[in-house]
Every structure is written in structure tokens, then in C-alpha cells.
TIKOLKE-200914 format. One line per field, with one value per atom (N, C-alpha, C, CB): atom name; residue in one letter; x, y, z; residue number from 1. Coordinates in Angstrom, 2 decimals, always signed. Glycine has a CB too. Layout:
N
mipa = (CA | ...)
seti = (A | ...)
x = (X | ...)
y = (Y | ...)
z = (Z | ...)
lumro = (NUM | ...)
***
This chain:
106
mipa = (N | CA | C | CB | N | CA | C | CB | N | CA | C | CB | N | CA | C | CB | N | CA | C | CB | N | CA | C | CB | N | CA | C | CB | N | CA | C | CB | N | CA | C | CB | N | CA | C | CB | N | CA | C | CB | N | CA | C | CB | N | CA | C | CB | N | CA | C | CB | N | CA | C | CB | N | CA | C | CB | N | CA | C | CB | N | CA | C | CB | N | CA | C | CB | N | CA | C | CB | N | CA | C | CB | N | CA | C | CB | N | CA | C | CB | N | CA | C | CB | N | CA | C | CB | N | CA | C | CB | N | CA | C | CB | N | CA | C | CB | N | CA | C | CB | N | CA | C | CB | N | CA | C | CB | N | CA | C | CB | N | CA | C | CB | N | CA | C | CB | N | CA | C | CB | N | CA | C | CB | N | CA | C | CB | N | CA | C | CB | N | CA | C | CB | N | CA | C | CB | N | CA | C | CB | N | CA | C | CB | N | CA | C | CB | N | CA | C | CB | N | CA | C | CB | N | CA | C | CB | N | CA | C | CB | N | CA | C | CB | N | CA | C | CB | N | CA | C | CB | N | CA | C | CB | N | CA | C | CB | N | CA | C | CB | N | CA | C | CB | N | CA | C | CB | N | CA | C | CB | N | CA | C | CB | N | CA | C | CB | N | CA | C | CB | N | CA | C | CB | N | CA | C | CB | N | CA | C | CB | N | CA | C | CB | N | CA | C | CB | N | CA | C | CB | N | CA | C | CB | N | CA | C | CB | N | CA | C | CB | N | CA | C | CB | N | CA | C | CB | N | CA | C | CB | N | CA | C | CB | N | CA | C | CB | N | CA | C | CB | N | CA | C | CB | N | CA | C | CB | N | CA | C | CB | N | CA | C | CB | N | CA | C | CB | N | CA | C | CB | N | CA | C | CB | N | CA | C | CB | N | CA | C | CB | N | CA | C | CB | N | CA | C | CB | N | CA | C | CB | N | CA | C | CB | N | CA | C | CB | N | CA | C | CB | N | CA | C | CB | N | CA | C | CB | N | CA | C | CB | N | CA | C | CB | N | CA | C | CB | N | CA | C | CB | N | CA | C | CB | N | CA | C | CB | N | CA | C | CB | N | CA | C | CB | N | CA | C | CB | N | CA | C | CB | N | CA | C | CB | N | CA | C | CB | N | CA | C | CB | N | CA | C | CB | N | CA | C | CB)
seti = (X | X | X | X | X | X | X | X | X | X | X | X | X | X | X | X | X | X | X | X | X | X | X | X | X | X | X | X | X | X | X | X | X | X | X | X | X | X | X | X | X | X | X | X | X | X | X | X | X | X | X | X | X | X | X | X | X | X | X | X | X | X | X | X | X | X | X | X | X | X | X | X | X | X | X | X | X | X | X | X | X | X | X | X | X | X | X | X | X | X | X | X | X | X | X | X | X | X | X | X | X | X | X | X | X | X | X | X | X | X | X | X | X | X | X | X | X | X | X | X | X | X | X | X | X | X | X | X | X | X | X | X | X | X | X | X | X | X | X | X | X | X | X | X | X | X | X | X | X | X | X | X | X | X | X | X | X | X | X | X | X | X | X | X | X | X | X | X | X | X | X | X | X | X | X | X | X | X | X | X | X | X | X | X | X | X | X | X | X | X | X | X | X | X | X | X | X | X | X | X | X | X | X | X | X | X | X | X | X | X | X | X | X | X | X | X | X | X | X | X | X | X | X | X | X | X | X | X | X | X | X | X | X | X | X | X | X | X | X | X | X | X | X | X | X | X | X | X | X | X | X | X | X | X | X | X | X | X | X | X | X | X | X | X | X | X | X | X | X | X | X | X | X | X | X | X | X | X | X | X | X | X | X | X | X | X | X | X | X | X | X | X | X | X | X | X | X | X | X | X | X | X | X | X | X | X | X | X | X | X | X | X | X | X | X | X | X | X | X | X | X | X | X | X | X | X | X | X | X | X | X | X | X | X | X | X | X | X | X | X | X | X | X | X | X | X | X | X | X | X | X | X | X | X | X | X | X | X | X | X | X | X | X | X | X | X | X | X | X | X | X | X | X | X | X | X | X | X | X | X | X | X | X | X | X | X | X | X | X | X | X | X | X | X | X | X | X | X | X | X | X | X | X | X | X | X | X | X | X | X | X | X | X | X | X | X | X | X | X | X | X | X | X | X)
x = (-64.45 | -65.54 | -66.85 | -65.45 | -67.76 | -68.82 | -69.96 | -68.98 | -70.62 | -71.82 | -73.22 | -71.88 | -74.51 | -75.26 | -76.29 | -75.93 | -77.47 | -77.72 | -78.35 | -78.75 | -79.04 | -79.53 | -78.54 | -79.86 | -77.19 | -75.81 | -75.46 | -74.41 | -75.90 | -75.51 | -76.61 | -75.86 | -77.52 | -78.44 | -78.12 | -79.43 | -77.35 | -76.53 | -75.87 | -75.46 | -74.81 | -73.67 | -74.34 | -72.95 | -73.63 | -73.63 | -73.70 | -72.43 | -74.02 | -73.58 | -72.08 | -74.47 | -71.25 | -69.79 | -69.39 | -68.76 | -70.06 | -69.00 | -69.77 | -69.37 | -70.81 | -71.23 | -70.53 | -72.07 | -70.35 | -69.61 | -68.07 | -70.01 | -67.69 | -65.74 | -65.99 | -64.66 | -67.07 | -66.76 | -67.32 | -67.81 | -67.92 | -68.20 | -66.77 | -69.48 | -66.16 | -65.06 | -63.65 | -64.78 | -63.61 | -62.68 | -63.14 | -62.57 | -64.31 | -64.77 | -64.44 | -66.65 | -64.92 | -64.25 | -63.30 | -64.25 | -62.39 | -60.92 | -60.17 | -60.47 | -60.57 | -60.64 | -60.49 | -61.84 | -61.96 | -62.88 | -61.76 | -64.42 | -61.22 | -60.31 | -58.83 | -59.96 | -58.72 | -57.37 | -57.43 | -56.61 | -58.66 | -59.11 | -59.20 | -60.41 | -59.58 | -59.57 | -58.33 | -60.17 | -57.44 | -56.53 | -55.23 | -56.40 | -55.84 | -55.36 | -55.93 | -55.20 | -57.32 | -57.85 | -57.59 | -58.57 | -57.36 | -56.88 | -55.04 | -56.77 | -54.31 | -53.16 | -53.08 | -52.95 | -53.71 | -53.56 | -54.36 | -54.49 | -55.38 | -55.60 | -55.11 | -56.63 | -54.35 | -53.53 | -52.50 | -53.30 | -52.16 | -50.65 | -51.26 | -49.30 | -52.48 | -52.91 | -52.85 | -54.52 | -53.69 | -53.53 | -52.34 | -54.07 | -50.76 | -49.78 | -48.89 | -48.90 | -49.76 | -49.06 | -50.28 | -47.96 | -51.05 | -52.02 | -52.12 | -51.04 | -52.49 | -52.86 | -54.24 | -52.94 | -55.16 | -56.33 | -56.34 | -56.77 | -55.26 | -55.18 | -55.03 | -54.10 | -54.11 | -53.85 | -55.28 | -52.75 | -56.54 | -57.39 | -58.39 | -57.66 | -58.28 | -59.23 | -59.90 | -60.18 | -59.54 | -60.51 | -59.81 | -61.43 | -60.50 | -59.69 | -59.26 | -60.73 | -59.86 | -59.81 | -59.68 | -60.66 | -59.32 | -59.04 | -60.25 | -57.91 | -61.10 | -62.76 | -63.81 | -63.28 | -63.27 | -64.02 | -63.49 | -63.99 | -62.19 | -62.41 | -63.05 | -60.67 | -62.47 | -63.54 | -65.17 | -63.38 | -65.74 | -66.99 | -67.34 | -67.02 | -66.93 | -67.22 | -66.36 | -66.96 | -65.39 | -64.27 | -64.94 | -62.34 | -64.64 | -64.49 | -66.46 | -62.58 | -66.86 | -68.32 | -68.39 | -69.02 | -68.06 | -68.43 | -69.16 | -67.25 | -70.19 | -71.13 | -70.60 | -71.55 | -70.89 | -70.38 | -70.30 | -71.37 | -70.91 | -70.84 | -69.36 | -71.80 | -69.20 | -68.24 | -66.96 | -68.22 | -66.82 | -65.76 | -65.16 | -66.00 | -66.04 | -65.82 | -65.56 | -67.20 | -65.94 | -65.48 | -63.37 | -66.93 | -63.58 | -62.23 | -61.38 | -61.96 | -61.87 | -60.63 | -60.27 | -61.09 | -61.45 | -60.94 | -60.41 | -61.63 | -60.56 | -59.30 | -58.37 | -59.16 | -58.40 | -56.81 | -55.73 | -57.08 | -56.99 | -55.93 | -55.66 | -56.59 | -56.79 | -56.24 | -55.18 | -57.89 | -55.24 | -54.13 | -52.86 | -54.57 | -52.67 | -51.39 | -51.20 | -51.17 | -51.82 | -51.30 | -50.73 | -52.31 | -51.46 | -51.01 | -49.39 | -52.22 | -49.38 | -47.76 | -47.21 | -47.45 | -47.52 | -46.54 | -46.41 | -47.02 | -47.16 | -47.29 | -46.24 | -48.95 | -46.35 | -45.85 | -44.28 | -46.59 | -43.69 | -42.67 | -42.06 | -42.79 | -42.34 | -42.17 | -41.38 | -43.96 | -42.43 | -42.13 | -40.42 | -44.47 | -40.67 | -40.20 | -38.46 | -40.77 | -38.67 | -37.51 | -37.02 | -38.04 | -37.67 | -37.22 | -36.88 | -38.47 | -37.75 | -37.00 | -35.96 | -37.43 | -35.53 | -33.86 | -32.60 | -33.44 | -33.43 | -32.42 | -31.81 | -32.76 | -33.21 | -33.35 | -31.98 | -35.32 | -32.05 | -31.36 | -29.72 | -32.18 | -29.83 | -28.33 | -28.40 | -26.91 | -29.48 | -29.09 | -29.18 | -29.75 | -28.87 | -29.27 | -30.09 | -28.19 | -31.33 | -32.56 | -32.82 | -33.45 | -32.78 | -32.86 | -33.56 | -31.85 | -35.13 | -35.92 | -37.02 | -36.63 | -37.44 | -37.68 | -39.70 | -37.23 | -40.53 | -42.18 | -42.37 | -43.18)
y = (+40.48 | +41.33 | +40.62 | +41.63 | +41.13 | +40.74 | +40.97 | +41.65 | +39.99 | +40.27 | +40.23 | +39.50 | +41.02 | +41.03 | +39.17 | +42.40 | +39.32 | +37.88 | +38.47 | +36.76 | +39.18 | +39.65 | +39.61 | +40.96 | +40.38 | +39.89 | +38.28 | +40.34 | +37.48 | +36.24 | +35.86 | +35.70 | +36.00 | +35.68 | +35.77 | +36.29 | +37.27 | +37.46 | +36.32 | +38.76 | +35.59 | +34.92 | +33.41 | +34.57 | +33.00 | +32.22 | +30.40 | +32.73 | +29.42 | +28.88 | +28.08 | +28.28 | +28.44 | +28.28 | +29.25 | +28.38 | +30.34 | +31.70 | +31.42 | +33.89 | +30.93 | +30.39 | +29.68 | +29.72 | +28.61 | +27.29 | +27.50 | +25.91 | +28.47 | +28.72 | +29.80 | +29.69 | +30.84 | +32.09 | +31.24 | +33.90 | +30.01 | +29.28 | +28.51 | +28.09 | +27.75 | +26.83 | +28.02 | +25.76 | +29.55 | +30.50 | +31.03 | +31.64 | +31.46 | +31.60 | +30.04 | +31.96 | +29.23 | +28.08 | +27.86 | +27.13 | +28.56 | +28.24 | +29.28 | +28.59 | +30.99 | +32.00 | +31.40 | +32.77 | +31.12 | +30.91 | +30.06 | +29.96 | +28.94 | +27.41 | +28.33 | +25.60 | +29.63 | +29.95 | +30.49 | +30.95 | +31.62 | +32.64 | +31.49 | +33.67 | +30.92 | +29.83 | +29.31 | +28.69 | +29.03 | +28.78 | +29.32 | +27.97 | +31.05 | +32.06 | +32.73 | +32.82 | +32.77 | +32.42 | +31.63 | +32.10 | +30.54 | +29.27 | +29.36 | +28.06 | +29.71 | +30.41 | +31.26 | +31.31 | +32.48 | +33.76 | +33.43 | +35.04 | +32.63 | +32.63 | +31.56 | +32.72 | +30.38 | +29.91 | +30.56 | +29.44 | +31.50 | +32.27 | +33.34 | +33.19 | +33.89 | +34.62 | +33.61 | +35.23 | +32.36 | +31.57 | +31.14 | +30.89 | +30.91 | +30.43 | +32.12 | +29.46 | +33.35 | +33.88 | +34.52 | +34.87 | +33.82 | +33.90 | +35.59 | +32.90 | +36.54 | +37.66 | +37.92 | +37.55 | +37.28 | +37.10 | +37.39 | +35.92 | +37.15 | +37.21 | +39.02 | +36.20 | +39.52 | +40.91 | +41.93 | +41.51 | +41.14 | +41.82 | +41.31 | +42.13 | +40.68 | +40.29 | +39.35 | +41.36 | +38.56 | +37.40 | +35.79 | +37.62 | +35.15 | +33.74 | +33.16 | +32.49 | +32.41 | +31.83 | +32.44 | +31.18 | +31.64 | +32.07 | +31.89 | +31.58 | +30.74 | +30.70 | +31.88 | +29.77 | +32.29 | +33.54 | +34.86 | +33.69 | +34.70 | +36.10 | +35.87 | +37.06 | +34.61 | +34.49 | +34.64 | +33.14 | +34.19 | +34.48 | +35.77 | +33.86 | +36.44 | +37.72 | +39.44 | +37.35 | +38.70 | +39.96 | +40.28 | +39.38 | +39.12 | +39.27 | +38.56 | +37.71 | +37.90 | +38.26 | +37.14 | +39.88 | +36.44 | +34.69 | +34.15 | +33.68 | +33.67 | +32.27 | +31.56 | +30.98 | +30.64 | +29.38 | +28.50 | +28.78 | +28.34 | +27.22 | +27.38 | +27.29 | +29.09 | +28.87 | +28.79 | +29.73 | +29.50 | +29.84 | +28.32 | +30.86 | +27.49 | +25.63 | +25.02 | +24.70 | +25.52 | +24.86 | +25.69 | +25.46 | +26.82 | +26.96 | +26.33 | +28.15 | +26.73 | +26.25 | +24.50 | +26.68 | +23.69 | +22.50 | +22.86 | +21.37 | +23.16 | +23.52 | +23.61 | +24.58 | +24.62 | +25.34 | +23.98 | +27.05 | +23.12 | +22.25 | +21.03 | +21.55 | +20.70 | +19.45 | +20.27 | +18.28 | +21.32 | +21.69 | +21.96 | +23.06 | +22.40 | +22.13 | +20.49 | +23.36 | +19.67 | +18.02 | +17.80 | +16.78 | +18.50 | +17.76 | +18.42 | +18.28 | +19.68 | +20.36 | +19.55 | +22.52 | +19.16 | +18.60 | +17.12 | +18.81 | +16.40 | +15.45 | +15.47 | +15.19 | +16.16 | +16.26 | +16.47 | +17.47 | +17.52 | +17.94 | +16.50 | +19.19 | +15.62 | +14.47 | +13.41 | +13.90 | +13.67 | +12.25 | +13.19 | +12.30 | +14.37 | +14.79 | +14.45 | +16.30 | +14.88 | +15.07 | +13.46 | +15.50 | +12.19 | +10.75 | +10.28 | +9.74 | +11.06 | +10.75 | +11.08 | +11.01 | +12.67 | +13.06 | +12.10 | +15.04 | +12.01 | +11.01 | +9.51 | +10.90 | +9.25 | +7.42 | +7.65 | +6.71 | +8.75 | +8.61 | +9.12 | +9.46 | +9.98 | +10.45 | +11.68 | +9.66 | +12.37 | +13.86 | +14.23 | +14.73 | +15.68 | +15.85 | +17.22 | +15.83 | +17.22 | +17.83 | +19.32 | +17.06 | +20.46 | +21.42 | +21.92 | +22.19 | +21.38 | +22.21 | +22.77 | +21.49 | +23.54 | +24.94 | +24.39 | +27.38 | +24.44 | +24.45 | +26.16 | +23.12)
z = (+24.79 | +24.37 | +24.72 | +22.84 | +25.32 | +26.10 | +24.92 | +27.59 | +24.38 | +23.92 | +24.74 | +22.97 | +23.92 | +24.66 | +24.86 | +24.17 | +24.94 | +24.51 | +23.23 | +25.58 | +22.88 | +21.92 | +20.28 | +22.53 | +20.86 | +19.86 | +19.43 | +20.72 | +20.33 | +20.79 | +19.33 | +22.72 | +18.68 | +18.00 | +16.66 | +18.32 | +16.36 | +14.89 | +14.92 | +14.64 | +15.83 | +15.67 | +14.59 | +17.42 | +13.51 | +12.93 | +14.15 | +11.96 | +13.54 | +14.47 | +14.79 | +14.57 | +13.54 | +14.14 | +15.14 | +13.08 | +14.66 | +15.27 | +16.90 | +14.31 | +17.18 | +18.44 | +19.38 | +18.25 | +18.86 | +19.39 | +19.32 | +18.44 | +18.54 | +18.58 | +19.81 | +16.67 | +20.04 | +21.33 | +22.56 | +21.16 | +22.42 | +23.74 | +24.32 | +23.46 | +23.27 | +23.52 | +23.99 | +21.87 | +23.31 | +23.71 | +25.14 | +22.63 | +25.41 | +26.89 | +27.96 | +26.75 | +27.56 | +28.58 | +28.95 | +28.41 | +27.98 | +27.67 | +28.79 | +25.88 | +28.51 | +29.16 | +30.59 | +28.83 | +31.13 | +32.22 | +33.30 | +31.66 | +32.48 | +33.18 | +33.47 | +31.62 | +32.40 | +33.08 | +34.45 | +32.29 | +34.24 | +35.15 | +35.98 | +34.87 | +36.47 | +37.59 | +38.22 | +37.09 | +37.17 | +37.99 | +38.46 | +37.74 | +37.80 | +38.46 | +39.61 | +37.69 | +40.06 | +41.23 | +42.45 | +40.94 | +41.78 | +42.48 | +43.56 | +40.92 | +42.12 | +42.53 | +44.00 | +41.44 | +43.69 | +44.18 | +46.00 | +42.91 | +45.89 | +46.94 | +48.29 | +46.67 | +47.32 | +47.63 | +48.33 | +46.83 | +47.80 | +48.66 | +49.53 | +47.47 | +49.07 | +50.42 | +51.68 | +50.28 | +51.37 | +52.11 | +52.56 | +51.78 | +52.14 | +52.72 | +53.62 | +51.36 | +53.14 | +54.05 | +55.03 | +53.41 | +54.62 | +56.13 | +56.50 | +57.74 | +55.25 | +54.71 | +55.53 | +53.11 | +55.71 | +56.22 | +57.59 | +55.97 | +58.66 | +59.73 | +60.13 | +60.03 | +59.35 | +59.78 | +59.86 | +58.67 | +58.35 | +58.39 | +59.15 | +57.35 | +60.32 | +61.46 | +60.85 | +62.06 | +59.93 | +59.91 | +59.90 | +58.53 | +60.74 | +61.64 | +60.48 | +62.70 | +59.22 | +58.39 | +56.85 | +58.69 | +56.03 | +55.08 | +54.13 | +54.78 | +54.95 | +54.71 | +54.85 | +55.67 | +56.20 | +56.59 | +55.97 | +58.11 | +55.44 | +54.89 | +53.13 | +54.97 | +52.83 | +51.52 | +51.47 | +51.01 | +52.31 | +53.03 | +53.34 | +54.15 | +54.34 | +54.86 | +54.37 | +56.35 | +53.62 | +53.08 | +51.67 | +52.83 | +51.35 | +49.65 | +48.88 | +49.00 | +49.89 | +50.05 | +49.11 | +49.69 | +48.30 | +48.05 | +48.96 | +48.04 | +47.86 | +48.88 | +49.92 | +48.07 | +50.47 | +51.30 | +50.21 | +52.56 | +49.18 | +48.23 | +48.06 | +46.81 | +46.66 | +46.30 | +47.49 | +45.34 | +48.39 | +48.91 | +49.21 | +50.10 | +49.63 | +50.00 | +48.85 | +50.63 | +47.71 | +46.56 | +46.56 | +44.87 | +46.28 | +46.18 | +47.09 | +46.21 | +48.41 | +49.33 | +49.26 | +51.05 | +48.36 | +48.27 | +47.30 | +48.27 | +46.45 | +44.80 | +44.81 | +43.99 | +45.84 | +46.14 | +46.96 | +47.56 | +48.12 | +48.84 | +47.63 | +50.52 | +46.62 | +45.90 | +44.48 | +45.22 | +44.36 | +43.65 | +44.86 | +42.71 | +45.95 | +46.52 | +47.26 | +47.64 | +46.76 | +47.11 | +46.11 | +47.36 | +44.75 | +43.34 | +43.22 | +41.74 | +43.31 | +42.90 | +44.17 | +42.97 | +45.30 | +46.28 | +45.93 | +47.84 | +45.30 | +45.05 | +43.21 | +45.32 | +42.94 | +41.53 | +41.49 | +40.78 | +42.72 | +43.00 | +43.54 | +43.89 | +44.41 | +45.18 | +43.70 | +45.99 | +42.94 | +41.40 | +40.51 | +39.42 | +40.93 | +39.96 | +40.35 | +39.70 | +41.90 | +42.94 | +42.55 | +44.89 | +42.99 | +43.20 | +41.68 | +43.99 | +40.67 | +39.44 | +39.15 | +38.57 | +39.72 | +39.10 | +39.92 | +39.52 | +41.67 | +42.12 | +41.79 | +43.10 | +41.31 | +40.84 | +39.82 | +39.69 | +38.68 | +37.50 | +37.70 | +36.38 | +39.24 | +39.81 | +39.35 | +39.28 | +39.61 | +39.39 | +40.39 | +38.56 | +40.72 | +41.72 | +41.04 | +42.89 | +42.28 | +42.06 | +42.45 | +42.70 | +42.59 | +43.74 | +43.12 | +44.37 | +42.49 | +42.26 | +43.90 | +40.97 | +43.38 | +44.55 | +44.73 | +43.41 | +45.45 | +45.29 | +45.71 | +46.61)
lumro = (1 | 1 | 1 | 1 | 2 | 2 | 2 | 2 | 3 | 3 | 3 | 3 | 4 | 4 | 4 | 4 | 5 | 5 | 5 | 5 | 6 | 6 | 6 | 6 | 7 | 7 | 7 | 7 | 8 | 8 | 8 | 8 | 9 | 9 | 9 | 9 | 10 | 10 | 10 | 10 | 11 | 11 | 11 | 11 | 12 | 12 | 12 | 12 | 13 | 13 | 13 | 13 | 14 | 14 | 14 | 14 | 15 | 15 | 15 | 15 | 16 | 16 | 16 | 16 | 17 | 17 | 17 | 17 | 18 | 18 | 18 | 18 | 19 | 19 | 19 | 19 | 20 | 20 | 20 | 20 | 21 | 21 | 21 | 21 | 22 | 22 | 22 | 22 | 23 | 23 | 23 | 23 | 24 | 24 | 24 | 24 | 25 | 25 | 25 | 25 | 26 | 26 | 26 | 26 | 27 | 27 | 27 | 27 | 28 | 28 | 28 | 28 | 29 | 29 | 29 | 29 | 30 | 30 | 30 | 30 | 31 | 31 | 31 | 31 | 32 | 32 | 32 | 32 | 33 | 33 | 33 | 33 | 34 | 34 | 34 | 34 | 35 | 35 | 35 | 35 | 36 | 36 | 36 | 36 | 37 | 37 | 37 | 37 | 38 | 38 | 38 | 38 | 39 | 39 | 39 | 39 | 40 | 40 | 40 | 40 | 41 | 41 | 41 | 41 | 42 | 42 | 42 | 42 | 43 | 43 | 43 | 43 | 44 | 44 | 44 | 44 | 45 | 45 | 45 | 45 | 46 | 46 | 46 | 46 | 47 | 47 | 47 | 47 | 48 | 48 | 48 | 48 | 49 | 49 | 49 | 49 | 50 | 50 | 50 | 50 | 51 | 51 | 51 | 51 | 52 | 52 | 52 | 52 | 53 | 53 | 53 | 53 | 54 | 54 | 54 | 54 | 55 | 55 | 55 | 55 | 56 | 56 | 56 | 56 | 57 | 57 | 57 | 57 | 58 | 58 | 58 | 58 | 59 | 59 | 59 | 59 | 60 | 60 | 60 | 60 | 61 | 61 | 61 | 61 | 62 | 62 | 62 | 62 | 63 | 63 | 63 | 63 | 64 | 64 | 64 | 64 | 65 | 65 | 65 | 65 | 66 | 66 | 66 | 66 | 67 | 67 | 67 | 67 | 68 | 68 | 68 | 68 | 69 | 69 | 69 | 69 | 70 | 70 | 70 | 70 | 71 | 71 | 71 | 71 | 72 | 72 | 72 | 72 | 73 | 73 | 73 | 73 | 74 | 74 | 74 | 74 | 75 | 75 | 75 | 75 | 76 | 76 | 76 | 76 | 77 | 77 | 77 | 77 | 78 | 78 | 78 | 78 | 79 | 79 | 79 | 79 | 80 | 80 | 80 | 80 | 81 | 81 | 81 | 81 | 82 | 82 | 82 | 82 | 83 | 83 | 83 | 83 | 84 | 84 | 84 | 84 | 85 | 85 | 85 | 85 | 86 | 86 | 86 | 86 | 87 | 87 | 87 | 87 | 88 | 88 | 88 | 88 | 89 | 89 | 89 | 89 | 90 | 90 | 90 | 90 | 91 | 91 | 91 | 91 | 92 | 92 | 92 | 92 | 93 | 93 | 93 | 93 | 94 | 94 | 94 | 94 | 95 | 95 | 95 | 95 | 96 | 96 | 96 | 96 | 97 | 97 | 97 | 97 | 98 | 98 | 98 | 98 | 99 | 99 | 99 | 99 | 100 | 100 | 100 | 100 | 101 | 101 | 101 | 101 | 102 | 102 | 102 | 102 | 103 | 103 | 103 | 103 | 104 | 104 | 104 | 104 | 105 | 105 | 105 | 105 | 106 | 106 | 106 | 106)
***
């Protein structure tokens, strides 16, 4: 529920600081459901069919994001797929170290 800023003025100042910390909270998921989604546009290279070279350029010129943001995501997106590849890697050498065997999926 979207207040105005004007609404923002009734709010007590708990009821302030609990709808700031629930919006951040919101905000970090929405992100890294963003993050997600364009990630796999990106791994199936979705961007190409609609004439645009990069997955930069269609964030740029498709979907109409800055250059800031679009360079901010596409690093997001690559240091969140080092981390799950990097995470999958510990997870894999740990089940082997202990003799399991591993067939988890990325």
C-alpha cells in the first residue's frame, strides 16, 4: 500500500521506521527477483530473437533502463551467477569429501 508523502506525516514514528524496514525488505526481494529473471533471459539469450545484440542493449534500448542501472544489474546478475556456481562447487566437494554422492542440478 503506497502512501502519499503527505500520509507519510500522520504515521507515528514507529509506524515510520517498521513501513521503511518492510519496504527495504520488499525492495531486496524484488531485486533479487529481477536479478533472477534477467539472468535466464540472459542464459537463453531471449534478446537475440528481438534484434538486440546484447542483453545490455536490450536492457538499454527494449526495456528502456539507464546505462547506470542496466550496468549495475548485469554486474548483479554475473556476481550472483559466480556465487550459485561458486556455492554449487563447495556444496558438490563437500558431499564428495564425506562419500556422498552429489547430483545436485544449477
Amino acid at each position: 500500500m503506497a502512501l502519499s508523502s503527505s500520509g507519510l506525516t500522520a504515521l507515528s514514528d514507529e509506524a515510520l521506521l517498521e513501513r521503511l524496514r518492510e519496504l527495504l525488505a520488499r525492495d531486496a526481494g524484488l531485486e533479487a527477483d529481477l536479478l533472477a529473471h534477467i539472468g535466464e533471459v540472459d542464459a537463453r539469450e531471449l534478446y537475440l530473437p528481438l534484434g538486440y545484440p546484447s542483453l545490455y542493449a536490450y536492457l538499454t534500448e527494449g526495456l528502456h533502463l539507464s546505462e547506470s542501472a542496466a550496468t549495475t544489474a548485469s554486474r548483479r546478475r554475473a556476481q550472483h551467477a559466480r556465487f550459485r556456481l561458486s556455492s554449487t562447487a563447495c556444496v558438490q566437494e563437500s558431499c564428495t569429501s564425506r562419500g556422498f554422492v552429489c547430483s545436485h542440478r544449477s
